[in-house]
Each structure stands twice: as C-alpha cells, then as structure tokens.
C-alpha positions in Angstrom: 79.4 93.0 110.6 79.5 90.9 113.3 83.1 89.8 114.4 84.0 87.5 117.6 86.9 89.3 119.4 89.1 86.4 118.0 88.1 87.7 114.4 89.1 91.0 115.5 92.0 90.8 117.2 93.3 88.8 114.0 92.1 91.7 111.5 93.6 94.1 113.5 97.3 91.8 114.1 97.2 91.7 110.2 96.3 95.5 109.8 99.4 96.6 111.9 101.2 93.9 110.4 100.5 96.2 106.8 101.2 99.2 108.8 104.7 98.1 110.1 105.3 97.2 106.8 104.2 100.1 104.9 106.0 102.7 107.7 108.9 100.7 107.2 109.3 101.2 103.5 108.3 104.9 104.3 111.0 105.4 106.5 113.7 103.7 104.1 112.7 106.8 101.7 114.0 109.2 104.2 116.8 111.4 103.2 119.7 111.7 104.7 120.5 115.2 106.1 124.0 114.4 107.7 127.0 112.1 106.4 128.0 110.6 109.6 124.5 109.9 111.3 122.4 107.0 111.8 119.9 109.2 109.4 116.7 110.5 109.9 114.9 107.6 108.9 116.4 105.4 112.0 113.9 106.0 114.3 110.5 105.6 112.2 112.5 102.3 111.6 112.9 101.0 114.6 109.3 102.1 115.5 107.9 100.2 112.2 110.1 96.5 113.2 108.6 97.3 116.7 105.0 97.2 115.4 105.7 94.8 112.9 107.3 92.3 116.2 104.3 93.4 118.2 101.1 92.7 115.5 103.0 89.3 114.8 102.9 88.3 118.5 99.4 89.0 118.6 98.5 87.5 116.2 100.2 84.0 117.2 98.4 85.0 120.5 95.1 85.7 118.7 95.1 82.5 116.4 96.0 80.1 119.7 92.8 81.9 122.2 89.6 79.9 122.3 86.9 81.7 120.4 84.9 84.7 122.4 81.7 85.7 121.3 81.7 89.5 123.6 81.8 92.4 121.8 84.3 96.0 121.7 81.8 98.8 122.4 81.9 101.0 118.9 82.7 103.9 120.4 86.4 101.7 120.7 86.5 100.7 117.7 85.8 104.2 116.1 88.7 105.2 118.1 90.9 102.9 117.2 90.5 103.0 113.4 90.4 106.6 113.7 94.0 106.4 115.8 95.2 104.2 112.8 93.7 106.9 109.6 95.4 109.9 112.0 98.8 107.3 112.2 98.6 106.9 108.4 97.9 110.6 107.3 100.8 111.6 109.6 103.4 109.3 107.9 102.2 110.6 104.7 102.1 114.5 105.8 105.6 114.3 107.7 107.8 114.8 104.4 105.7 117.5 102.4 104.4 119.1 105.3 107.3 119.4 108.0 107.4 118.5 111.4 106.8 120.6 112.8 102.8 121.4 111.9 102.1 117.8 110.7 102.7 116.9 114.4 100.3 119.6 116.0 97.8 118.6 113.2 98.0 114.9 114.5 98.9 115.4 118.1 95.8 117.5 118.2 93.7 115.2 116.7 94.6 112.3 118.5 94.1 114.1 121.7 90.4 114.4 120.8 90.2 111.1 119.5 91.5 109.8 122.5 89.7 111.9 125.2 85.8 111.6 125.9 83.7 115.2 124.9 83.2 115.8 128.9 86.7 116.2 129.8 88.1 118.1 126.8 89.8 121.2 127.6 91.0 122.8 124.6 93.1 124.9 125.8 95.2 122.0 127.4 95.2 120.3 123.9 96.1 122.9 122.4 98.9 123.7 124.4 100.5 120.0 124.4 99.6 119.9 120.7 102.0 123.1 120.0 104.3 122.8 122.5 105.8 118.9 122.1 106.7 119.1 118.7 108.6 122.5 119.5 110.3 121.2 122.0 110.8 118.1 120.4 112.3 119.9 117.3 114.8 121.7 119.5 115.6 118.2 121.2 116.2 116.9 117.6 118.2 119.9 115.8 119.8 121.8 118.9 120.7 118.2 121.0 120.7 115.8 119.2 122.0 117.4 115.7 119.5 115.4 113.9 117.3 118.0 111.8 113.8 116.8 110.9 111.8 117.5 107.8 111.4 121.4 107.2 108.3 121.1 104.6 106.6 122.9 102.6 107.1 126.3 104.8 110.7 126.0 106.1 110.5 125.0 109.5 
C-alpha cells in the first residue's frame, strides 16, 4: 500500500480516535474499590478524552495540510502499530491480569519496541520494566489510597 503522509496521518487521527473511544468505554467498566474516591477508572479516563482531544486535532490538522507524497521509513511504522497492539493488549490484560505484571509485560515490551537492537541493554529494561510498576503500585495503594487491579494472582 502506498499512502501519502496526508493519507496516513488521517488513518492514524481516526485509529486513535477508535482507541480514545474504546479506552474510554474500558475505563467506565472499572470498579470502584473505595466509596468516597474519584474511582479507579478516573485516570484511564482522563487519558482516553486526552487522546480522543488530541487524534481530533490532528486530524482537522491533517485534512487542512497540502498533500505530501514522502514516505515514513517502515521500520516507524512497524513501531508505531506495534506501540498501538502493546497499548491495546495492555487495556485488555490490566483487569484479569493485575497491575502489577500486565505493566512489566508491556513496559518491557515497549521498551524494545521503542529502542534500536544496538543499544538494548537488558538488564536496564528489565530493571525499569519491574521496578515502575512497583513503585508505582506503592504510589497508588500506600499514597495515594487508590488500590489498582490485583488479578488473577493477588497482587
């Protein structure tokens, strides 16, 4: 297929418009876990009306630019639709699965997505992949009182 980057940034606008869309109805499934907070479900809101606000400005943007015939190297785009099947799988892991691994799952697999093979080291990625969503539970639960989906193994 060969797309103008007009053409693509439009596919892409409406794809993240679906997204937004989609991780917004997600997020109104989310449970409360507390009577008198905002709910756990809050945040992946906001974040869903922020993409939804963001693909829609592009796309006005995108259907108003002059058409350009250059090309996105492939090695971009494979990133970026991998970046959006990691996004997706993540929103649909984070209930059953927990927090707690479906983010090291997707953090690490973003990180490789998102780095080239020469400057990989794994014991970095690993490290940020594990570490984040631990301390980022902690924030949540010990801080914040806000406790995030346990899963399918407790924590």
């Amino acid at each position: 297929m060969n797309l103008s980057n007009k053409k693509k940034s439009i596919l892409t606008s409406v794809l993240f418009l679906i997204f937004g869309v989609f991780l917004f109805v997600q997020a109104t499934g989310v449970k409360h876990m507390m009577k008198n907070d905002v709910g756990s479900g809050f945040f992946p809101k906001v974040i869903a009306i922020a993409i939804i606000v963001a693909a829609a400005i592009r796309l006005v943007m995108a259907l108003r630019e002059k058409e350009s015939e250059s090309k996105a190297s492939n090695s971009d785009m494979a990133g970026g639709w991998m970046t959006i099947a990691l996004i997706g799988i993540y929103v649909l892991a984070f209930n059953p699965v927990g927090f707690i691994i479906s983010t090291i799952v997707y953090l690490f697999a973003q990180i490789l997505v998102l780095t080239p093979k020469e400057k990989r080291n794994w014991i970095t990625i690993s490290a940020i992949s594990i570490i984040a969503p631990f301390a980022l539970y902690a924030l949540f639960t010990h801080v914040i009182s806000s406790p995030l989906p346990k899963g399918i193994f407790g924590f």
